[in-house]
N, C-alpha and C positions, 0 to 999 in steps of 0.2 A: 497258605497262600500269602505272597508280602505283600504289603498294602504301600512299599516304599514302589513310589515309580521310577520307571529309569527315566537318568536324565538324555536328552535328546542332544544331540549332537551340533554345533553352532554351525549356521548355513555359512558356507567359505564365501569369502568376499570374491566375487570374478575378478578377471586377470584384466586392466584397462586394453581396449583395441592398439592398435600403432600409433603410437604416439608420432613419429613423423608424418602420417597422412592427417590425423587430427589436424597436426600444426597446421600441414598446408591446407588443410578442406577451412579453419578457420581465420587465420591471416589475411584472404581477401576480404573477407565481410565485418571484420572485427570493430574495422571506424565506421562503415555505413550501421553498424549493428548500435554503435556508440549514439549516432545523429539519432537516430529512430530513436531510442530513448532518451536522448534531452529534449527532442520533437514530442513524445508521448508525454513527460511531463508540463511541459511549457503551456500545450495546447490547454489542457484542463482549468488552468489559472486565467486564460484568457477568457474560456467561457464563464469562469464564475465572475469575471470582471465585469461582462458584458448580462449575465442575471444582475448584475447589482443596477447594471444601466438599466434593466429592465421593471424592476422593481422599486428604484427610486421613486415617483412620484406617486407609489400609490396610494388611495385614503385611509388615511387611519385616524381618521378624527369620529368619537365616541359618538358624535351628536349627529351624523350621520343614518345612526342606528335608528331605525322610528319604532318606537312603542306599537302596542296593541291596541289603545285608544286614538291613537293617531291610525293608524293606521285604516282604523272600522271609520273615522271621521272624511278619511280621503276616497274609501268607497263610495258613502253613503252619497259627499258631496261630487262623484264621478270624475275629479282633477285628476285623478291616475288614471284613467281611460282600464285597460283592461287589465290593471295589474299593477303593482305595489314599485317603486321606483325606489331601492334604498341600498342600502351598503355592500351588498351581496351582488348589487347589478352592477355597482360604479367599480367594483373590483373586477369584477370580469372584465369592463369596458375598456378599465386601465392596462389589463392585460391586453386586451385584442390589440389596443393602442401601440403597443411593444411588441406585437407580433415577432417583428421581422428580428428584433434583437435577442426572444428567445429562439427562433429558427437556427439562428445563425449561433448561437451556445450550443444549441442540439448539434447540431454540424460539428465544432469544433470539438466537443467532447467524442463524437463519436470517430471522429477521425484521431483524436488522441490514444484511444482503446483500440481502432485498430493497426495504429503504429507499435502499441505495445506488444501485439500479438509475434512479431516476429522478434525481438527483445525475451519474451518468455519462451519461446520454442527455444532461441541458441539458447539459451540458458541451460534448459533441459537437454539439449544437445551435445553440450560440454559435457554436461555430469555424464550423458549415457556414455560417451567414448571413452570417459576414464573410469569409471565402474557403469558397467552394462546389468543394474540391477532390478528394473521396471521393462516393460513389456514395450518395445519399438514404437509400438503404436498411438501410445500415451506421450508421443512426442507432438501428435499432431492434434493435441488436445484444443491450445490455447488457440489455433485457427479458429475449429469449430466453434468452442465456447463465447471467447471474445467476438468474433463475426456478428455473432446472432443477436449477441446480446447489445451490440454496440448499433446495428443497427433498427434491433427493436425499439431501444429506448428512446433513438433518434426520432424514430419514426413515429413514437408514440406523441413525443411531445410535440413536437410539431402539426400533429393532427389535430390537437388538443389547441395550439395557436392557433391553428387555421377557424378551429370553430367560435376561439372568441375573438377573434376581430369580423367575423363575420355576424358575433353578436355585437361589437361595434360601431357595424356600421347601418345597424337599424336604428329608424325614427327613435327620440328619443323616449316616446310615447309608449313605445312597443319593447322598450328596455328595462324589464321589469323582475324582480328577483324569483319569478316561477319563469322566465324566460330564461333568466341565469344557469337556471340548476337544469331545465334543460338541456342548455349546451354541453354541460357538462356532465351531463347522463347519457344523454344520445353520445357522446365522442366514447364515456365509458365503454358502455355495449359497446360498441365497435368494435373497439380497441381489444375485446376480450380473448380469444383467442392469438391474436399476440402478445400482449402481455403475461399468458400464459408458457408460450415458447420462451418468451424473453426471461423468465422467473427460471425457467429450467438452465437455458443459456448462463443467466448469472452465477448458478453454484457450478456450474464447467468452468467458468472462470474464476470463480476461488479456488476451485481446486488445483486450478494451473498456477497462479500467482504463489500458492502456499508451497505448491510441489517444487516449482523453479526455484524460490530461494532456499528451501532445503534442501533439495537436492545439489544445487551448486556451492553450499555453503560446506555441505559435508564431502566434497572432493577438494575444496578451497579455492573456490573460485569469484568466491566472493565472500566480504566479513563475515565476523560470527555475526556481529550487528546487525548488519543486512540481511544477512539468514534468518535471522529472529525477526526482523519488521517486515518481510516479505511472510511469514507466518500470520503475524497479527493484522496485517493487511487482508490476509483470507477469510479473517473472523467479520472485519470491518465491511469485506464488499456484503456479503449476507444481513450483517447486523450493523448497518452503519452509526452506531451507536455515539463518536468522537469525532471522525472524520467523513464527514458529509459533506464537503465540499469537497474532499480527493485529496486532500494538499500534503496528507503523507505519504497516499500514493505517488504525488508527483514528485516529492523529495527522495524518494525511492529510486523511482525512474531516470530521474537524474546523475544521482548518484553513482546509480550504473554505469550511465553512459562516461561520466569524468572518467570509473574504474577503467574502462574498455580502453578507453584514452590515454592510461596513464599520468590524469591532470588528477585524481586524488589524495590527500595524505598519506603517506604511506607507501603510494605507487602500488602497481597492478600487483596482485599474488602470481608465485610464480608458476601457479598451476597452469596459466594463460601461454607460459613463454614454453614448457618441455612435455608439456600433455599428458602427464601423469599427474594421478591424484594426490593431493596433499592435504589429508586432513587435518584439520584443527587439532593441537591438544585437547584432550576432557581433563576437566578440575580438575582430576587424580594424578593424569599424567605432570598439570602443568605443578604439584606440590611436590612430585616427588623432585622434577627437576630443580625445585630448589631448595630440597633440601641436601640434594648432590653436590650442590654450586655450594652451599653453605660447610659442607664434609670438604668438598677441596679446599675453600678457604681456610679453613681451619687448621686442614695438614703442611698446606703453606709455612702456615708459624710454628716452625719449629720450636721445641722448647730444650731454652739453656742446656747444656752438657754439667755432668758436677766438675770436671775441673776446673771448668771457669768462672764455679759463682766464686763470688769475692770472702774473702775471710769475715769473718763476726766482729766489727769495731768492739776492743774490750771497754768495760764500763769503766772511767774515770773514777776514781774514788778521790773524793777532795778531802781537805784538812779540816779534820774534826776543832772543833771550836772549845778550848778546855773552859768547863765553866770557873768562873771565881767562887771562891769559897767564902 
């Protein structure tokens, strides 16, 4: 029996759809496809604009914090009435305080995410009609994902505002750091079961963001570059490990929309304009080509013919010097 296995046969790349209905199904949407992505980025930077207005005055002065003998001395002497008043509370307080400014971040991020969502479907839409090699249905991915997740997260934080301004706006008596943790226990629980869809929600959406820029990258619809950072963007939304503010995601998004425009360097690839796929060279291809380019240059220069090298200047023999005797 051979123990050598056969080797299997390379799956055929499919034949792209009509590339003249392509053209026409994408021409009308291509600038509104453009806005929605410089819209999907923009928005994100305004909400982190608007976290910073939020987060501006909050305490962070060390002395704040009250010790454990402080703290049994303000029992004993009853000045906290039911409960302990210290850094844990004036944090919460300053949050509830900014409510409305993180409300209004939740809002704008999540209406940034779901502007992207239609920005990632054409994406994936392109690459299907010029290789139809993913299953139709995985087009309607970044709807669902993005949707859910954009408005879980909205939803979560703002619930989460709602219960610390409403610790806020108790006596100041009654603002007390097991009050604190309260609020923010109870909004927890709550929140549990959404934040559980919203966790699921999110890996639908790396999966779309990573899929759309490989996949359009590898019919050439967009750089290698942006093929590759729409990859590490799917790593990021999971593991936001660099970008936790979004800001490569929004330079992304951007990006896009200039390509769609034809306002980017380089101008649009021209996979956008004939609807056929054009892949990228791989390393190998792009070496051979030059060492193609380099074999023509060389046969360029021809070399001399013997008729016409020039004869051997003969050596000069000068006048020997006699010596004197």
């Amino acid at each position: 029996m051979s123990t050598q296995r056969q080797a299997r046969s390379p799956k055929p790349i499919p034949d792209p759809l009509d590339p003249e209905e392509t053209l026409r199904i994408e021409r009308p949407w291509r600038p509104r496809l453009a806005i929605m992505a410089i819209l999907a980025g923009v928005l994100p930077v305004i909400a982190n604009v608007l976290q910073i207005l939020a987060t501006r005055d909050l305490p962070r002065d060390p002395k704040t914090v009250v010790s454990v003998p402080d703290a049994l001395t303000s029992y004993a002497s009853g000045s906290q009435g039911g409960g302990l008043h210290g850094f844990q509370a004036e944090q919460v307080a300053a949050y509830g305080d900014k409510a409305g400014l993180i409300v209004a971040s939740s809002i704008a991020t999540a209406i940034g995410l779901l502007l992207a969502a239609p920005v990632l479907h054409g994406l994936l839409r392109g690459a299907f009609r010029r290789r139809p090699s993913f299953p139709k249905w995985f087009l309607w991915l970044p709807f669902i994902g993005v949707t859910i997740f954009a408005i879980g997260s909205s939803l979560g934080l703002s619930y989460r505002a709602i219960h610390m301004s409403d610790f806020a706006g108790l006596p100041l008596a009654e603002q007390t750091n097991h009050a604190a943790s309260d609020a923010f226990q109870s909004a927890g629980d709550d929140l549990g079961p959404l934040l559980a869809i919203s966790g699921v929600a999110q890996m639908l959406f790396a999966v779309s963001i990573g899929a759309a820029g490989l996949s359009a990258m590898n019919v050439g619809l967009i750089t290698r570059a942006m093929g590759i950072i729409g990859v590490i963007l799917a790593v990021l939304v999971v593991i936001p490990i660099v970008d936790q503010q979004g800001f490569l995601r929004s330079f992304w998004l951007i990006a896009i929309g200039f390509l769609l425009l034809n306002r980017w360097p380089g101008g649009r690839p021209v996979a956008w304009d004939d609807g056929r796929p054009h892949p990228w060279p791989t390393r190998a291809e792009q070496m051979e080509a030059l060492e193609r380019a380099a074999a023509a240059k060389k046969n360029q220069t021809s070399p001399a013919q013997d008729g016409d090298e020039p004869a051997p200047t003969p050596k000069s023999s000068g006048n020997r010097r006699k010596r004197r005797k």
